[in-house]
N, C-alpha and C positions, 0 to 999 in steps of 0.2 A: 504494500500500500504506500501510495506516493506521501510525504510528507507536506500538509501546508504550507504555503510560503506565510510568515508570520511577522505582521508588521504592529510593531510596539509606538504609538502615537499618545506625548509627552504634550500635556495641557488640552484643559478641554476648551481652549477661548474660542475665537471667530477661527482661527487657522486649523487648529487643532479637528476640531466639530465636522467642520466640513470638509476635510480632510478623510474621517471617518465614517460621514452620510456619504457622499462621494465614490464607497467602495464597498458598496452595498451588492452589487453585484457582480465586485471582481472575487474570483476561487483567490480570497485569502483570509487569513484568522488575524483578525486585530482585535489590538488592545489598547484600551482607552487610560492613562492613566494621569488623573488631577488631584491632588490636596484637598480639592472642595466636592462635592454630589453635583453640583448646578451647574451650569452654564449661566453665564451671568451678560446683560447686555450692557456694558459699560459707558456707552453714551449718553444714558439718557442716569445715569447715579445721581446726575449733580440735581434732578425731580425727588430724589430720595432725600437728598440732605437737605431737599427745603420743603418738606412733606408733601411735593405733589402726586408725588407714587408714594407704594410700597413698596419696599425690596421683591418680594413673592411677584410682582406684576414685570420685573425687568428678569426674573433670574429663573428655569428651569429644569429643574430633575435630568441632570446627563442618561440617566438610566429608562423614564420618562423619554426624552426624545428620539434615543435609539433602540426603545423595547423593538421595532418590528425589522430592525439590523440585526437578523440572527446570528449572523459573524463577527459581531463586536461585542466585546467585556468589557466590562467596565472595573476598573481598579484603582482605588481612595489610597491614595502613599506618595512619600514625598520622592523623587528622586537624589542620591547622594552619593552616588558613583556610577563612571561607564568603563568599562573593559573593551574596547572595540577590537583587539585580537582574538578576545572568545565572545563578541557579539552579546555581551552581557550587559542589563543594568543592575546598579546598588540601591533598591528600593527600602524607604524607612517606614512602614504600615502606619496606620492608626495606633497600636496597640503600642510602637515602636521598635518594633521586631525585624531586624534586618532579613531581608530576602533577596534573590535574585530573580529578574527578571529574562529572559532569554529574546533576541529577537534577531529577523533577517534584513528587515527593514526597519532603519529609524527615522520618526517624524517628530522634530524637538519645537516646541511650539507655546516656549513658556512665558511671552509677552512680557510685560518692564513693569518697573516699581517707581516712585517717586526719585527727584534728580533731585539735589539742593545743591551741587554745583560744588561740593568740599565743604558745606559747612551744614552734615548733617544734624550738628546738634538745637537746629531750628526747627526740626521734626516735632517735639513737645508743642511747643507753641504756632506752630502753622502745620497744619494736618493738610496733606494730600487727600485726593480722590481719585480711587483706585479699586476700592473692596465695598463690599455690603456693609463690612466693619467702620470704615472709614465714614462711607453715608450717614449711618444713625447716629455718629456718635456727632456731626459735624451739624446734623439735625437736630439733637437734644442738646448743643452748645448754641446752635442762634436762636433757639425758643429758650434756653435758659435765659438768654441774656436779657429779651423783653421780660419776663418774669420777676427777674433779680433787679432790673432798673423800676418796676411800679413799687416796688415795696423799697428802694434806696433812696435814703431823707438827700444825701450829696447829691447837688446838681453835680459836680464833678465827674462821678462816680458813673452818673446816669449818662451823660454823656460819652464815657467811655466803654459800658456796656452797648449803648446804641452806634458804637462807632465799628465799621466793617471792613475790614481790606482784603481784595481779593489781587494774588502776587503773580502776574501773568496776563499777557490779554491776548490769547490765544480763544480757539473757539470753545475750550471747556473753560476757561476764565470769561469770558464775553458773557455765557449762557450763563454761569451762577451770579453771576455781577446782576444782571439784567433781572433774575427769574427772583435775586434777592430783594432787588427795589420792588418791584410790586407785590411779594410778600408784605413788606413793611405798609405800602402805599396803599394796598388792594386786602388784601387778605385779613389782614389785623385790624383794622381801621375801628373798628367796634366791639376790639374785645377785650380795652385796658380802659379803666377809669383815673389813671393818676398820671398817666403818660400818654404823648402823641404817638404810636410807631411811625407816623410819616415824618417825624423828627429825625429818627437813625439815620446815620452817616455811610453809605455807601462810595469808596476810594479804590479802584483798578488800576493799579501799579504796573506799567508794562517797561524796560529798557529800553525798546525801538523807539519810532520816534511815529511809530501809529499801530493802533488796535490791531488783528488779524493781518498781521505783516507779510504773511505768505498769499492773502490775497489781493487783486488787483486794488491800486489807488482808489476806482470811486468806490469799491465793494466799503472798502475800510473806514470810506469818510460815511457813507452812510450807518455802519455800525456804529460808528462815534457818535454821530448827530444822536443813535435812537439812545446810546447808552443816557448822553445827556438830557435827552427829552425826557428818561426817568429820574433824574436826578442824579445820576450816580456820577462822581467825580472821578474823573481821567487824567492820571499821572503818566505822560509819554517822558521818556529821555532820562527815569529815575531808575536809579541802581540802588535796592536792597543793602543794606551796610551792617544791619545789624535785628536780630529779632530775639527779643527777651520776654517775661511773662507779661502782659499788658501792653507793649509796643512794640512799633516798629521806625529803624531809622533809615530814612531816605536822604539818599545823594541826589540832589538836581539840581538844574544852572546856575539856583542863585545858592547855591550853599546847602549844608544839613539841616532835614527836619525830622521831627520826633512824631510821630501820629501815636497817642494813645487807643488802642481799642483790645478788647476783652475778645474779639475773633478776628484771626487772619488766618486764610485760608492759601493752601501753596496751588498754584494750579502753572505754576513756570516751565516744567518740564519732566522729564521722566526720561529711566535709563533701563539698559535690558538687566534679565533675571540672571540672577548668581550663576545661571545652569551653561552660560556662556566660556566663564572660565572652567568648569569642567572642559567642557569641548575641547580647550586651546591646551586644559595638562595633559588630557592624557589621547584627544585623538587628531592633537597639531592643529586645529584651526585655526585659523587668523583672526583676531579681532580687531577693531575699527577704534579710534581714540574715546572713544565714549561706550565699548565692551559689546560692541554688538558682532557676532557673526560674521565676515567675509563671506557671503556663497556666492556659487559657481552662476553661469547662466541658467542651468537646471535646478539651482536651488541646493546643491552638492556643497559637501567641503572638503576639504585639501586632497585627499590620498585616499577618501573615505566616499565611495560614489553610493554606497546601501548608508550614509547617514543622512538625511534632508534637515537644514533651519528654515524656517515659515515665520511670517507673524512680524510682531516689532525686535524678535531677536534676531533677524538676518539682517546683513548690510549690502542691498543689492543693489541697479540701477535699472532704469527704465530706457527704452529707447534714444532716449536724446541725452543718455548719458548723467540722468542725474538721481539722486539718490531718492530711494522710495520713501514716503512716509509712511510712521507709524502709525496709520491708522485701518478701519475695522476691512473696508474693502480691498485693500492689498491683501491683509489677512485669508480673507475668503476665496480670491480669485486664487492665492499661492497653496491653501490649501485643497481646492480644486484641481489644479495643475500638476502638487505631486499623484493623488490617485488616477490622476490620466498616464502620468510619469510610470507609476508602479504595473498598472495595466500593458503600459506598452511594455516592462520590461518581458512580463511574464510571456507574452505573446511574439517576443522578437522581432517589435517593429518600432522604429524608433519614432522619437516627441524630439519635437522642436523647443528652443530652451523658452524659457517661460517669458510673455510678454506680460504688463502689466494694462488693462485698458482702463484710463482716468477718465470717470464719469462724472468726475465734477465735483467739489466741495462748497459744504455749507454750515451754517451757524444761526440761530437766532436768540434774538433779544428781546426775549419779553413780547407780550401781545401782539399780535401784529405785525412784528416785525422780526425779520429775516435777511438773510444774503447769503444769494445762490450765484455758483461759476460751474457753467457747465462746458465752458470753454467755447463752443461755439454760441452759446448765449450768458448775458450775465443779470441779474435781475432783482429786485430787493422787493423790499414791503412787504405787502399783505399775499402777494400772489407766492414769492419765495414764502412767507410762512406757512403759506398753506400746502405748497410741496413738500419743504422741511417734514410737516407732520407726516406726510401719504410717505414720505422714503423709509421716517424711523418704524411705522408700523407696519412697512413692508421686509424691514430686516430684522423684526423682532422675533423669535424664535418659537412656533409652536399659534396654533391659532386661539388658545384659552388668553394668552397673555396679549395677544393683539385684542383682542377682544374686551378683556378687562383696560387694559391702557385707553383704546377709544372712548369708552364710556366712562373711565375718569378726566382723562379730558376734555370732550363733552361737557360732564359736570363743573368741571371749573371755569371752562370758559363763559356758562350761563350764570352761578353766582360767583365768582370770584373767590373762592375756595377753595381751600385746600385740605383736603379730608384727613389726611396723612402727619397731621400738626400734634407727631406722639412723641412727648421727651420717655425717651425708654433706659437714659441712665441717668445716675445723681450725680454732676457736675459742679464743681467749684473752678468758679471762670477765675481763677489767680492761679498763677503758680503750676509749674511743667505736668503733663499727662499722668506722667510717674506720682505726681503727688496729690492726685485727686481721687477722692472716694470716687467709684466708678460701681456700679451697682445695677445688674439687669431688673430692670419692673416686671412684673409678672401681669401683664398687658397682651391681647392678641395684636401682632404689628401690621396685619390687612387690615386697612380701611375700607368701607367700599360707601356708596356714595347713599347719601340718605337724603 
């Protein structure tokens, strides 16, 4: 009896997933293996940490999506070593119990973590958005803070609980920047008696010297327009210099400023997963000044053509020579292309190396407004918002969850609400992460729309 060809596939993100749906009907045994059960959609978290979703409405049952892929398994363990001359990985289980996993094909697909750029000890006091984790906790810290300011006698005080800074003006900083001023503006507006929430200070601190820098000129200028039309205050040409429990200090033209606020949020950037430097000890690949992957045209590394990288941890380039971004649609397309990849090996016909095809990026701000490039057309306002919506609930995973996301947003956009407004830990907005009681509520965390 012939042996299956058995392909071991590392993260269940966008690369990962589809990677593994993709190969549903090619004669091979995969294995699915992530840290987490879910699949998680990670564009749309920053709806989490301002209670417009649930976590359950963005995130999926990995076992759930591919129950009717009778050739995929699914396996909860962290990866901590690879052997590539016995085709082995070093898997650390739940339990913590070291195992080996075996494979012929590998698909490494473990996507990046927050970047502070060398000064990670800014992590405590500016929390990224990246996890389910990171959501609620960044959700139970902006609702703490209107909480903590109705009952604080210090106008001071109040003001620095209602003070917000968001560190990046990329499209996941654009979207919390934006989606937070009409929290304050819209959504709170009648639910404090000793405080205005359309008081709170919202500040988007980006280095460039314009919002969503990787899009064209007018795209950017209209983001800016809409950011300010909510009030939210736009620091272009500021360099980050220092962030301690309550502040943060800004470098710009005319010298240093101190901005007090009890939340700043990191949304600057991100670097690939630790699973990179594996790669580079022990199966020679190349990494890139920022740890990501080197792959081949086909997605390959060095010496290693049975190893694939996919996702935000490959460093590859596109047609015209320039380097792909990290985001979900390269993920998906690279993950499609290995199990075409793997398909043609087993049949002995070759694939052509992997082209990437750019359908265009977008972002939006708060009601209404949006900004789309889809390269042959580019387009803002109310029409970009309304595609914005039709794209992310056409790449949201599983039809329950498209399903529940529409009709919460629906519901928000007739009363301006946000169902999802659950503080679920016990927060003291002073003083680093490490030093705060932290405390899960015994709360169900699905809202659904009343």
């Amino acid at each position: 009896m012939t042996k299956m060809h058995r392909v071991t596939i590392v993260g269940g993100g966008f690369g990962g997933l589809h990677a593994a749906l993709s190969l549903k009907q090619v004669p091979v045994q995969v294995i699915l293996i992530d840290q987490r059960n879910f699949h998680l959609f990670q564009p749309l978290l920053y709806q989490v940490a301002t209670g417009g979703l649930s976590p359950a409405d963005i995130a999926s049952p990995l076992r759930l999506v591919l129950s009717r892929h009778h050739n995929v398994s699914v396996v909860l363990g962290e990866v901590v070593g690879i052997d590539p001359v016995r085709r082995v990985l070093g898997l650390k289980n739940q339990d913590g119990a070291l195992t080996e996993q075996p494979y012929d094909t590998l698909v490494v697909s473990t996507g990046s973590r927050h970047h502070y750029f060398g000064n990670d000890v800014w992590e405590p006091w500016a929390p990224g958005l990246k996890s389910i984790e990171d959501a609620t906790t960044i959700r139970s810290r902006l609702l703490a803070a209107f909480e903590y300011a109705e009952s604080e006698p210090d106008p001071n005080r109040v003001r620095s609980y209602l003070t917000f800074v968001v560190v990046g003006a990329g499209p996941t900083g654009v979207e919390l920047a934006g989606t937070l001023a009409e929290l304050a503006r819209d959504t709170l507006r009648h639910d404090f008696r000793r405080i205005d929430p359309a008081n709170a200070r919202i500040v988007i601190v980006e280095r460039a010297d314009r919002v969503l820098s990787s899009y064209p000129h007018r795209l950017s200028a209209r983001a800016h327009k809409s950011l300010e039309r909510l009030g939210v205050e736009v620091r272009l040409n500021s360099t980050v210099l220092q962030i301690q429990s309550g502040l943060v200090i800004l470098k710009e033209s005319f010298g240093e400023e101190t901005i007090r606020a009890e939340n700043i949020i990191w949304a600057a950037g991100v670097k690939p997963s630790p699973l990179g430097s594996l790669l580079a000890q022990h199966a020679d690949a190349e990494l890139d000044s920022s740890g990501r992957v080197v792959v081949k045209p086909d997605l390959t590394i060095g010496n290693h053509p049975e190893i694939l990288v996919i996702g935000d941890l490959a460093f590859c380039f596109d047609r015209n020579g320039r380097p792909l971004p990290a985001v979900a649609p390269v993920a998906i397309q690279q993950g499609k292309y290995v199990a075409k990849l793997i398909r043609g090996r087993l049949t002995n016909r070759p694939i052509s190396p992997f082209r990437y095809r750019n359908f265009g990026n977008m972002a939006t701000i708060g009601r209404h407004a949006a900004v789309v490039d889809l390269g042959w057309i580019k387009f803002s306002g109310y029409a970009a918002w309304t595609f914005w919506l039709f794209v992310h609930l056409m790449y949201l995973v599983g039809f329950e969850n498209r399903l529940l996301v529409l009709v919460q947003w629906a519901w928000n956009y007739i009363t301006h609400n946000r169902s999802a407004r659950l503080i679920t830990e016990h927060v003291r907005l002073t003083g680093p992460r490490a030093d705060r009681e932290t405390q899960r509520l015994d709360v169900s965390d699905r809202a659904r729309p009343r």
